[in-house]
Phi, psi and omega in degrees: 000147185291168191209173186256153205238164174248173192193174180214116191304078186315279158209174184196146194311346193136144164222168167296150173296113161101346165263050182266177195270010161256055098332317184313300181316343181251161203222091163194125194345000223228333187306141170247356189055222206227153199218130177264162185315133195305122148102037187264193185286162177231133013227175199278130176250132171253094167250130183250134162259123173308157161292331161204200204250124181241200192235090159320132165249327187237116166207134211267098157270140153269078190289155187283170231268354177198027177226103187223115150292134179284353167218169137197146213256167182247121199229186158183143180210146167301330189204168187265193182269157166311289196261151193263347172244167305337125201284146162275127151257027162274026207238295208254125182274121186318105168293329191090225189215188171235147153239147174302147180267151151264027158067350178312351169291317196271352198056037174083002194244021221207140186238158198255108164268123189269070202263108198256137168244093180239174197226090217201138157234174194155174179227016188209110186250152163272156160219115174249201193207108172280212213261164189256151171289126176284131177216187205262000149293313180257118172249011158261346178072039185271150194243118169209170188220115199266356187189116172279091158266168195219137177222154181156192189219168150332117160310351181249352182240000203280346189257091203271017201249023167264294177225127162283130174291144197292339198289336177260005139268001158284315178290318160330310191255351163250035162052024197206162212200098161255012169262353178270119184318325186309313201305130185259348163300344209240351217292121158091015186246170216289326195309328180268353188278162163240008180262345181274172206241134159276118188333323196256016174249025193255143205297286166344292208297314180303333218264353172257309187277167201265129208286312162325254194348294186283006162283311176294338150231051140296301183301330174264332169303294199305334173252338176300322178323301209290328159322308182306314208282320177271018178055030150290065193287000182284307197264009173266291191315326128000293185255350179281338203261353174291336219255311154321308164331305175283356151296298174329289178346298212311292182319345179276298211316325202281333192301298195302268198336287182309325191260358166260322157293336172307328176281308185289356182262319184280017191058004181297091168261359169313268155331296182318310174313297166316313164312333187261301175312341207257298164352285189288323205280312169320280148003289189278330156285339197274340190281330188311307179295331167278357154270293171335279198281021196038066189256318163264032188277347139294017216233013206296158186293161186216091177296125183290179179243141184262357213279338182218069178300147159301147121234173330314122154342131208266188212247154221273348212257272184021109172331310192295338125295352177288190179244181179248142167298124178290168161295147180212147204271356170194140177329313208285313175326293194293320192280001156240344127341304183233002183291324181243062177292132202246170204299122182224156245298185181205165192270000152192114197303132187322296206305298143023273176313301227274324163327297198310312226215052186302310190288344143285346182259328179290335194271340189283340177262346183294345158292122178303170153296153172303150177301137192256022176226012147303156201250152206271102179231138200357088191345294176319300236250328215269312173332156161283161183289316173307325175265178268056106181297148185278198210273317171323316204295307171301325190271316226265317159285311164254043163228035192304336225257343168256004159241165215291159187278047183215161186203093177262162156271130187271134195266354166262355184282048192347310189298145184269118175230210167248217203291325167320277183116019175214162181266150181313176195268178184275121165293166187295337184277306214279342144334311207258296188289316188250059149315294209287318199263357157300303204295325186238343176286317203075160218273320158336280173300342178271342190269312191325305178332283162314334174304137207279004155231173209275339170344312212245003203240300191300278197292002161278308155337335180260338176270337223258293177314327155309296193298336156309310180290341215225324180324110179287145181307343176264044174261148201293147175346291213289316218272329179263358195283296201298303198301322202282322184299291196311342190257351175312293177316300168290354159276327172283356181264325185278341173274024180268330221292162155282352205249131208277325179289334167299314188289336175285314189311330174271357177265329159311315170323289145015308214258339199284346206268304191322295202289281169323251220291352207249338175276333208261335181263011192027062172260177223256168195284003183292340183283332181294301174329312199244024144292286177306341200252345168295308226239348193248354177274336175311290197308319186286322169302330197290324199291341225224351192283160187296324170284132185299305183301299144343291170314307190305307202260033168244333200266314168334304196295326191273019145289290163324308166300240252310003187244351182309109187334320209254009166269304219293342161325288226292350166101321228286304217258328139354317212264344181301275182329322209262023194273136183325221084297111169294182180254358183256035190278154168304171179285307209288328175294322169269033024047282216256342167281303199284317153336275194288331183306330192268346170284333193276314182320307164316316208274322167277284200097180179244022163282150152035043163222049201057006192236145177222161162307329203282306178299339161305295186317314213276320174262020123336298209277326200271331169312308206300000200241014193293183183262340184283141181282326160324286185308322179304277175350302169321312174307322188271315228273356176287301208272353151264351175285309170340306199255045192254316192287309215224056190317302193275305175329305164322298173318319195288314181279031183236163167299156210258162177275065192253217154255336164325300201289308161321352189283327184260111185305347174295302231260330187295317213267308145356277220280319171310316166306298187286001169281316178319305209278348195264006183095323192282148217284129163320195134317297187258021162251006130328306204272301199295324171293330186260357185277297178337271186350292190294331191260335171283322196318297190298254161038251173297358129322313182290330163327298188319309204309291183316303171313303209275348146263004168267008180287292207312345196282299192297305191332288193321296176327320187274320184287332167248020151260347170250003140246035155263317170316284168330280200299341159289358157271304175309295227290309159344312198229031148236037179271151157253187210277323190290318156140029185229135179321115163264143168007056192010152156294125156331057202263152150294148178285086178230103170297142191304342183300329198211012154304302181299009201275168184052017185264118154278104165290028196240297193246356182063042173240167189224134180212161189289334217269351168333024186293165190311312184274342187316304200264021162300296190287345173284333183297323195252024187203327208233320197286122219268324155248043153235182170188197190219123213264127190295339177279308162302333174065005138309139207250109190256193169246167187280326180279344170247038216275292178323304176288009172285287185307342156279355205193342180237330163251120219316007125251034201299303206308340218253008164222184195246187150243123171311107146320296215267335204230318181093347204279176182231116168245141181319135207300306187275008166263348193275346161321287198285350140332294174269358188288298185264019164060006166251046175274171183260117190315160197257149146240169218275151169309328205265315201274304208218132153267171184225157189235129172294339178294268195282347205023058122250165190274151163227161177331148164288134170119157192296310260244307187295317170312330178305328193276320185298300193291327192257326197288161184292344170218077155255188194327149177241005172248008160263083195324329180273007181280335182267342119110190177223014195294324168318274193337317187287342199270348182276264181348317199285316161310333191285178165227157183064180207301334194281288188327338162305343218258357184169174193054222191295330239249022202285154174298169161349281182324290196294013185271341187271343161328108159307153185237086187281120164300153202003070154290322195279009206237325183248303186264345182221032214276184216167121194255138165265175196203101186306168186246000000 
């Protein structure tokens, strides 16, 4: 029957900080899932690995209620590529895809559970996420997923018209088939289907329910079946109406958990407070009625010892929360019964805990559930590697036979113990290896140490920690050295244990030898030194274990040692962290190294705290080559926290900033970080400033353009009223007094009509290439008696420059006029300008011009400027003269009619051509834009 199947989040393309896509992995009212980065590229990828290779059937999304992708594709492949980014995509087969509502309906306030029915097998599903739909909540253009579900069976058992499932060859050879449809207890029911999907595996059930609350009725779903199967139609009807019931529940609790974190985000600690009580007290009456009506009667309490709580609380899956199993009158009974046994009532209610310590209850939920219409199999085989019953659980199915079937508690007893109520004696090995900590422990606590349950394992740790604490202060050196070592020794054996509640108990221990015993007895840092040098490489494999939870509280603690005063003098545990990575290291061990160096790294710095720039750097750079996109990341974000300290250091160990090394997106995005952090523009936002840059540039030219043919318009307009005037003068005064034309002038053949055409009227030069546009560029770049006023860019003439700059140009305020020079100087120049007298003094217009370029004075009249400005020993301060000076210097030189044709030597007609001052400058003025 399908089932809900578990995964692990292989990788994804980027998330927002605090959103990551292993969010996923958890299924509880409280998730916020995984959210991609602000403003990124689309579209965003998710790859998930199943715990093994199944046969989908089913797949759930909880799109978020206004960051919603408008498709997302479905991809699914047997195995990854060696290196997994880029993904190949001949590795994965398209399933196809879904699209999303964009909630507009709902107004943004309501999230769309997505129910896909496919037929698909693999061990690697894809996801992909297209561009998001817009709405006036996401103002980042974010894509996010509040939830995954995977439904399905083993891809070696799903075909059953293929392969018999081993459970019904186990019914076969003990001659009996409780799966035959025929059976009329079972006709039509979930048991004969092989499609059905069960209610308590549906994304819904999880995403709503009090996470406690939906393990206990999974555990009443799993006896109502076994109830079914043994025709106790009493005691079915019974756990089918608890169980309705206990929905309900779920759904109040899970509601406080939400409205009590909402109240801790908003500082209402007040509320919060109310919320977690108002929790326990609901909780503990509702466990009350299920012991009242013997609904947990398989289930009896297991009393914590209070004198020395754990914290953080172990998680509802935890032994140390379970009941102890009651008698029960046959084995097969216990073994369907108690293989999942669920969480019953405690002696400080779970929510209690779980307020203090929130991020256990998200790690606690990340295994899927059992299939709840599945037939009862080996725990190990059926279970994900995070659920796996623990080793009581396993002793409890295969030693039923030997030990006694009744388990009391002693009430006067705290300790939880076994069928004995003592721990087995010490093998001949386990003698031998703890000699030395028998010898000072005494031999009770070392075997309790030693014992195959973790109960009596938990509670030697506990005793051992008492007897610490009560150690008086004058007791001799050598007496506290031998207590320390020894206990030392029993903490590297519990942190190997598996069992969640021991391993907190040897990290209590742990934190008490550091913190405590080793400062209230003055003992010397060589002892702190052989705790951390004992104890923290155990502690670095733990960071690496297949459990999510274990792993979170192995990194935690060691994060915590490392800030402890008498470890972090010593240095130590830096020195762990910069160790390379190898290559056969697991994912979850390089993960959780790198993970912690970038936290330590914060937290410490790289002064005097084991961290140097060479070693940061050297395993950074060497991290940047890992096969995980997670670790490379990590990697990146070491290596800009580095150079936020160590700018120039940082550099030597990278590759230069050229475009080869940018061509590798690690090294881009790098390089891109230090553009942020040094203030300076990417890469690409460069390229959009020069993409601006180009589109104004281009913009205003075409402006320029567009000005300089209406100046040429007016121009044209003034030119040909004054040679329709000129011609009504020749005709006049070649009339004879009898009123009859005398004899033409030797004029050149240039009809009067199109003398001006190819013409300059500034400088006389004439060229074919004069066109509308020509003599725009000649106008604004070549022509000898203009230029362009560097405040204005306006292109005027030169014998009028000075009266520009007083009176026509757009920075006219900012200059004076010289008494003595006549010239126009800058305002804040012009003191010391008249003050020292070493301009060359002005004459009168009539007497001299004067040149604003050179300020010297020269002959008077339009005819001497042409010569000053144009001639071969003219202005020696006009830049456009040197040229075009051929050009002016030919014409001048020529003889006969082609020489007539320009500069001074030009005829009569072109002579009368006016030459307007600062024509270009007022009426026909014009702005540039230097390149």
């Amino acid at each position: 029957m399908p089932h809900k199947i578990g995964f692990v989040v292989v990788s994804s393309s980027g998330h927002e900080d605090g959103f990551s896509a292993r969010e996923l992995m958890i299924h509880a009212p409280t998730v916020s899932g995984w959210r991609s980065p602000k403003f990124c590229q689309f579209p965003q990828e998710i790859v998930l690995q199943m715990v093994e290779r199944c046969r989908i059937r089913k797949l759930q999304l909880l799109a978020h209620q206004y960051m919603i992708s408008s498709k997302v594709e479905f991809y699914i492949s047997e195995s990854l590529p060696e290196y997994l980014v880029p993904y190949q995509a001949e590795r994965f087969r398209r399933l196809g895809y879904v699209s999303l509502c964009d909630n507009e309906k709902t107004g943004c306030k309501a999230r769309e559970l997505k129910s896909v029915y496919v037929d698909a097998v693999g061990q690697f599903l894809k996801l992909i996420f297209h561009q998001n739909h817009a709405n006036k909540y996401n103002i980042y253009n974010q894509v996010a997923l509040v939830a995954i579900n995977i439904i399905g069976d083993p891809a070696d058992f799903g075909d059953e018209s293929n392969i018999t499932s081993r459970e019904k060859l186990i019914d076969h050879y003990l001659g009996h088939s409780p799966h035959n449809p025929e059976d009329p207890a079972l006709e039509g029911t979930f048991a004969g289907r092989s499609d059905y999907f069960s209610p308590l595996d549906d994304l819904a059930f999880d995403m709503y329910q009090d996470p406690e609350v939906a393990q206990i009725i999974r555990r009443l779903d799993e006896r109502k079946r076994e109830a079914v199967k043994k025709e106790r139609y009493d005691h079915a009807k019974k756990l089918k109406q608890a169980i309705a019931d206990l929905q309900k529940v779920g759904e109040r609790l899970g509601r406080y958990e939400v409205e009590k974190r909402c109240a801790v985000e908003k500082e209402d600690y007040d509320l919060a407070k109310e919320k977690k009580q108002q929790m326990a007290r609901y909780r503990a009456q509702v466990y009350e009625q299920l012991e009242l009506h013997g609904l947990l009667q398989a289930e009896p309490e297991m009393q914590r010892p209070l004198a020395l709580p754990l914290q953080p609380l172990a998680s509802p899956s935890s032994p140390q929360h379970w009941k102890a199993v009651s008698s029960l009158p046959k084995t097969e009974e216990l073994g369907a019964e108690d293989t999942f046994a669920g969480p019953g009532l405690q002696e400080k209610p779970l929510a209690c805990a779980l307020a203090s310590s929130p991020q256990h209850l998200a790690v606690d939920q990340s295994p899927p559930a059992p299939a709840a219409g599945a037939a009862p199999r080996s725990p190990v085989e059926v279970l994900p590697y995070d659920e796996r019953p623990l080793p009581v659980t396993r002793k409890q199915l295969g030693e039923a036979s030997t030990e006694p079937e009744t388990r009391e508690v002693d009430s006067s007893d705290v300790r939880r113990r076994g069928a004995s109520g003592e721990p087995e004696p010490l093998t001949e090995k386990a003698l031998r290896e703890a000699s030395s900590a028998i010898d000072i422990l005494g031999e009770a606590l070392v075997a309790g140490a030693y014992s195959k349950m973790w109960s009596c394992r938990e509670d030697a740790l506990l005793a051992l920690y008492k007897k610490l604490m009560e150690m008086p202060v004058g007791t001799q050196k050598e007496d506290l050295k031998n207590m320390l070592r020894a206990s030392v020794f029993l903490i590297r054996r519990a942190i190997k244990d598996i069992v969640s509640s021991v391993f907190q108990a040897s990290l209590k221990l742990l934190k008490m030898i550091i913190t405590q015993y080793i400062p209230k007895h003055k003992l010397s840092k060589q002892e702190t030194s052989h705790c951390v040098e004992r104890i923290v490489p155990l502690l670095l494999a733990r960071t690496g274990d297949s459990s999510a939870r274990l792993r979170v509280i192995a990194l935690n603690f060691i994060q915590e040692m490392a800030l402890f005063k008498e470890v972090k003098s010593l240095q130590l545990i830096p020195s762990y962290l910069v160790q390379p990575l190898k290559a056969n290291t697991s994912v979850h061990l390089a993960l959780s190294q790198v993970d912690l160096l970038a936290r330590l790294l914060r937290d410490l710095g790289t002064g005097s705290s084991g961290f140097a720039v060479d070693n940061v750097m050297k395993f950074a750079v060497s991290a940047l080559e890992h096969r995980v996109y997670e670790v490379r990341e990590t990697a990146v974000r070491i290596i800009l926290d580095m150079y936020r300290e160590h700018p120039a250091l940082t550099l030597d160990y990278l590759p230069p900033d050229d475009s080869s090394t940018r061509r590798n997106l690690l090294y881009k995005a790098i390089f891109e970080g230090f553009a942020k952090i040094d203030g300076r523009p990417t890469e690409a936002e460069v390229k959009a400033q020069k993409r601006a840059a180009t589109k104004e540039a281009e913009k205003q030219k075409k402006e320029e353009m567009k000005a300089l043919q209406g100046q040429l318009a007016a121009l044209r307009e003034t030119q040909a009223g004054t040679q329709e005037k000129e011609s009504d003068a020749v005709q006049l005064k070649n009339q004879d007094p009898e009123g009859r034309n005398a004899a033409p002038l030797d004029t050149p053949e240039i009809p009067d009509n199109h003398y001006l055409d190819n013409l300059c009227i500034f400088c006389g030069e004439r060229n074919e290439s004069f066109t509308e546009e020509g003599l725009d560029l000649h106008y604004w770049k070549h022509c000898l008696m203009l230029t362009r006023c560097d405040h204005c860019r306006q292109v005027v003439e030169i014998c009028s420059l000075t009266e520009h700059l007083l009176t026509e140009c757009d920075k006219r305020d900012g200059f004076g006029k010289c008494h003595r020079c006549s010239e126009a100087v800058p305002k804040e120049e012009l003191p010391r300008h008249i003050k020292t007298k070493e301009c060359n003094p002005a004459k009168s217009e009539k007497v001299a011009n004067r040149c604003p370029l050179c300020h010297e004075n020269f002959a008077p009249g339009e005819e001497a400027w042409k010569v000053h400005l144009m001639g071969p020993s003219g202005c020696t301060m006009n830049q456009r003269r040197t040229h075009i000076l051929c050009k002016a210097v030919a014409p001048q030189q020529g003889k006969g009619p082609a020489a007539s044709k320009s500069g001074t030597s030009a005829p009569k007609v072109g002579s009368k051509i006016p030459t307007p001052k600062g024509g270009l400058s007022k009426s026909s003025s014009r702005t540039y834009t230097r390149r």
